[in-house]
N, C-alpha and C positions, 0 to 999 in steps of 0.2 A: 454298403454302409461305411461311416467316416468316423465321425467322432461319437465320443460317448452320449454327449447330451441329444447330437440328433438320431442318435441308436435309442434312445429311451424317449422319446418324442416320435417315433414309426412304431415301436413297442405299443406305445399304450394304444393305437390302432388296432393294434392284435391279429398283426398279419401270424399266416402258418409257416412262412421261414422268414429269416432276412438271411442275405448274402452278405461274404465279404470276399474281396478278390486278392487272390494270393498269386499277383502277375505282377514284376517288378516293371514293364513296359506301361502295364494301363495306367493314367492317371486317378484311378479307381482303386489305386496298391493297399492294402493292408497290414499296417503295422502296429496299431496302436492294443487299447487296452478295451473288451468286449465288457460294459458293465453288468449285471444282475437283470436275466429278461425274466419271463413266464418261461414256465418250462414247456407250457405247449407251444413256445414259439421255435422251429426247430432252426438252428443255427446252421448256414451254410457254409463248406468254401468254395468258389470257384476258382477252378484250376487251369492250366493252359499246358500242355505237352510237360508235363511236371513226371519228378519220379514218384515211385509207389512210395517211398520213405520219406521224402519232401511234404507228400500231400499225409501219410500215417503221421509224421510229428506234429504239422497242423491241428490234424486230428485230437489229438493228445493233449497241446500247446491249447485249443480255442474248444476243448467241448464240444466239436461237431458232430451234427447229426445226420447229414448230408454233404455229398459232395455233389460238383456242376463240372462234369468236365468238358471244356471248349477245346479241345484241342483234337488230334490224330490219334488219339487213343486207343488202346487194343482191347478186344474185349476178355483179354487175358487182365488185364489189368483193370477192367470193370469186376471181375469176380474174384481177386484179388482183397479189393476195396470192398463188394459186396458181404468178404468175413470177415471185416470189421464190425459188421453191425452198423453201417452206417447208409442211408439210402442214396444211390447213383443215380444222379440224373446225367445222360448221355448226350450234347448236345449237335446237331446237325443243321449247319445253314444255309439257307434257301435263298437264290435268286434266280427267275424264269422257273424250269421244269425241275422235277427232283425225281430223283429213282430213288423209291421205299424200297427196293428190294435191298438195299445196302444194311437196313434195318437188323434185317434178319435174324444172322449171328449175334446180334446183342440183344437180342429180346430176351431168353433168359438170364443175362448178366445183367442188368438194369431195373430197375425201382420204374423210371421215367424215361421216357425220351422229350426232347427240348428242342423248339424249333424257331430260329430266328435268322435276323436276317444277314445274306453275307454280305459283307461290305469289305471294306479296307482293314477294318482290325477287327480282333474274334471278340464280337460282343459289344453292345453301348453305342453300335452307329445311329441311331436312330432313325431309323425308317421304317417302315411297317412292307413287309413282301405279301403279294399275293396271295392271301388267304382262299385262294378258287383250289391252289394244286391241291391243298390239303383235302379233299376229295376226293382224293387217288390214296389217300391214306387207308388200308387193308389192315391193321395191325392191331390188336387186341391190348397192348401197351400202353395204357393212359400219358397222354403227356402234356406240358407244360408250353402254352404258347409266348413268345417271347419277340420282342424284334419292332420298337418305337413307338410302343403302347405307350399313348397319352389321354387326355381328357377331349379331344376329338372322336376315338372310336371308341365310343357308350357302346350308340349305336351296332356299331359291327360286331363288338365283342356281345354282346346281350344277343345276335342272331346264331352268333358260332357257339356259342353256350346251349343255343337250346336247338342245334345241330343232334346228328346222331353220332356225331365225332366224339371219343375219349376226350376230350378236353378235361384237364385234370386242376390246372391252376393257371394264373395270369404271371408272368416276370415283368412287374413295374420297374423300370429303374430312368433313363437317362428321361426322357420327357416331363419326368416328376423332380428335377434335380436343378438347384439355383449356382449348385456349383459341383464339380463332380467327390460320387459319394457325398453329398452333402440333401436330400430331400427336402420340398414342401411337405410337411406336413398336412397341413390344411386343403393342398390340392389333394393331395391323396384321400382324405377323407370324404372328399368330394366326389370324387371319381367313384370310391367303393360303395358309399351311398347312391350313389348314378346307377350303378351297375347292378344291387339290392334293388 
């Protein structure tokens, strides 16, 4: 998310998180001022190869309730984060085949794991991977599909929803977007009534 007025314009949708990205590379960066949401909507940050104190002042600085970490992370520093009180979603991304077994060690440090797609830069490429490998997914760890979700895959999301896969939540972001951090609104409302 970008500005206030379209953070309170995805708000009244009543998603269960919004993100903000705390990556000075992404065009996506976050700097400004979070306005007054619902309190069920939980506040994210995403983070990229961040220190533990960088991503705890965030913490602190924006009310979050979650954190997204994209980057090489250890899962020292998942359980770390995890006593803050705040829920870890683990991010791991997919192009061609993936070894779950990297999973592993972080299933008890993690809330989430989070699967999108890799590309050129971590997060926001827009393109959707192979939702076939997820199949090979073994793991009792509800996670969060993510990686060029747009208003083309109703269809596929509504089959993998009613999969026997943990699918825990959708990550809408760059397919919904007129300009980065900046949402349709209205597409999004579209999509999630599609998906209902």
């Amino acid at each position: 998310m970008g500005t206030p007025e379209n953070i309170l314009e995805v708000a009244a949708l009543e998603p269960d998180y919004l993100g903000f990205i705390f990556f000075e590379k992404s065009a996506r960066n976050f700097t400004g001022v979070i306005p007054s949401v619902s309190e069920s909507i939980k506040k994210t940050g995403v983070f990229v190869n961040a220190s533990f104190e960088f991503i705890h002042d965030k913490i602190i600085q924006y009310k979050l309730q979650a954190v997204q970490l994209h980057g090489e992370e250890t899962v020292a520093l998942c359980e770390q984060l995890k006593d803050l009180d705040v829920e870890v979603f683990k991010v791991f991304s997919i192009k061609g085949d993936f070894d779950f077994s990297v999973l592993t060690g972080y299933e008890p440090a993690v809330d989430y794991f989070l699967f999108d797609t890799k590309g050129e830069h971590p997060g926001g490429n827009g393109f959707v991977f192979d939702w076939n490998v997820l199949k090979g997914y073994t793991s009792k760890t509800p996670f969060i599909l993510s990686g060029g979700i747009g208003p083309d895959e109703v269809q596929a999301v509504k089959e993998i929803i009613k999969s026997d896969l943990p699918v825990y939540a959708l990550d809408l972001n760059s397919k919904f977007e007129t300009a980065p951090a900046c949402k349709d609104a209205d597409l999004l409302k579209e999509f999630l009534n599609n998906i209902k």
